[in-house]
VMD Tcl script that draws the C-alpha trace (Angstrom):
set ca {
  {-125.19 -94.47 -103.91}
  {-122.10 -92.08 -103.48}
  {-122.58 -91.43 -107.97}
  {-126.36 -90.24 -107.20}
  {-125.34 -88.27 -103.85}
  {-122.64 -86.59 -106.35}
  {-124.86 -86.10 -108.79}
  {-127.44 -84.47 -106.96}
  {-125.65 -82.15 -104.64}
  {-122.46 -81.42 -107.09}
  {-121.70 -77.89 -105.12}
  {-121.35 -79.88 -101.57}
  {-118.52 -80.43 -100.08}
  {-119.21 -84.30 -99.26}
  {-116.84 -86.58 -96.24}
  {-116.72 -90.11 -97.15}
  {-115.23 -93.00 -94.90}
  {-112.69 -94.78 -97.07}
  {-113.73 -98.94 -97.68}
  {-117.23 -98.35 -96.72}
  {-119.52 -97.05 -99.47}
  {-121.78 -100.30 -99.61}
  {-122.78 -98.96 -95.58}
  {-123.87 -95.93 -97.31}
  {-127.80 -94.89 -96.69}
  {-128.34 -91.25 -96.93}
  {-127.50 -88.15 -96.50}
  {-129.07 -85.46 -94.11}
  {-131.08 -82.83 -95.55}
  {-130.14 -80.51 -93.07}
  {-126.50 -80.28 -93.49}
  {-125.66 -82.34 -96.14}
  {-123.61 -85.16 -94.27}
  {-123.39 -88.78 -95.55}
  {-124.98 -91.77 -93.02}
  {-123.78 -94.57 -92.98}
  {-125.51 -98.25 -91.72}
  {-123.48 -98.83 -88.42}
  {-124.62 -102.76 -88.85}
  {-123.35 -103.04 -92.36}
  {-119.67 -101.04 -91.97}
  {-119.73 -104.02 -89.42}
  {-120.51 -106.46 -91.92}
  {-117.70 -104.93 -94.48}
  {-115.14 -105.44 -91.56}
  {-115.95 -108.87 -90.59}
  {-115.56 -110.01 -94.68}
  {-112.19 -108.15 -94.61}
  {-111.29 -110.81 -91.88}
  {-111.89 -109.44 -88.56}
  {-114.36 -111.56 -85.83}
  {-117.56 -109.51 -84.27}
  {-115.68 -108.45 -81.65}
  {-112.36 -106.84 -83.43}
  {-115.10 -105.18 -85.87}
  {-117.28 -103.54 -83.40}
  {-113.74 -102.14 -81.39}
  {-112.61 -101.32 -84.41}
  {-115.08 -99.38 -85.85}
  {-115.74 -97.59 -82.20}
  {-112.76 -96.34 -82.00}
  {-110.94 -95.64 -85.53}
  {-114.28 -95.46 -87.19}
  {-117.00 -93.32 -85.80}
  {-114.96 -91.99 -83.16}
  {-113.47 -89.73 -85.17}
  {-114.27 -86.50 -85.83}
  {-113.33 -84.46 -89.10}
  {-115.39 -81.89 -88.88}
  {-118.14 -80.44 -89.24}
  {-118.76 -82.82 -92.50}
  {-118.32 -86.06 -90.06}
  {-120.22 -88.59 -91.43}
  {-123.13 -90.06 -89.42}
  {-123.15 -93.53 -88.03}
  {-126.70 -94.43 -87.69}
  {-126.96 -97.38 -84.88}
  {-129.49 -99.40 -87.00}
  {-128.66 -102.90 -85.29}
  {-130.75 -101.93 -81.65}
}
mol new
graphics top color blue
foreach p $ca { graphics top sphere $p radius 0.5 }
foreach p [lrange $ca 0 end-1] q [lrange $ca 1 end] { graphics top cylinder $p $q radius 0.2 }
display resetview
């Protein structure tokens, strides 16, 4: 996904969250941010070791808590 969102938009200035590129779904249209699957950067956290719970706390707060930005990345909550 990240080669095609490259090769489409080449002039953007793109944000990516480091270790989670297989969460990657989109990007917005309307200013060019990357979204990412909340359920699956879950999913890449529990297989690097952590249980449910130490993934979801984890990714609240040193994961989509953080803002960078106007280029943030968005965390779309697709586990509801």
């Amino acid at each position: 996904m990240i080669d095609r969102i490259m090769e489409w938009f080449p002039e953007e200035e793109i944000l990516l969250a480091d270790g989670f590129d297989k969460a990657i779904i989109g990007v917005s249209n309307n200013d060019m941010r990357v979204i990412y699957s909340k359920s699956l950067c879950i999913d890449i956290l529990i297989s690097q070791g952590m249980d449910e719970d130490e993934a979801l706390e984890y990714f609240e707060y040193n994961v989509s808590g953080a803002y960078l930005g106007e280029k943030t990345p968005i965390w779309c909550l697709d586990d509801i």
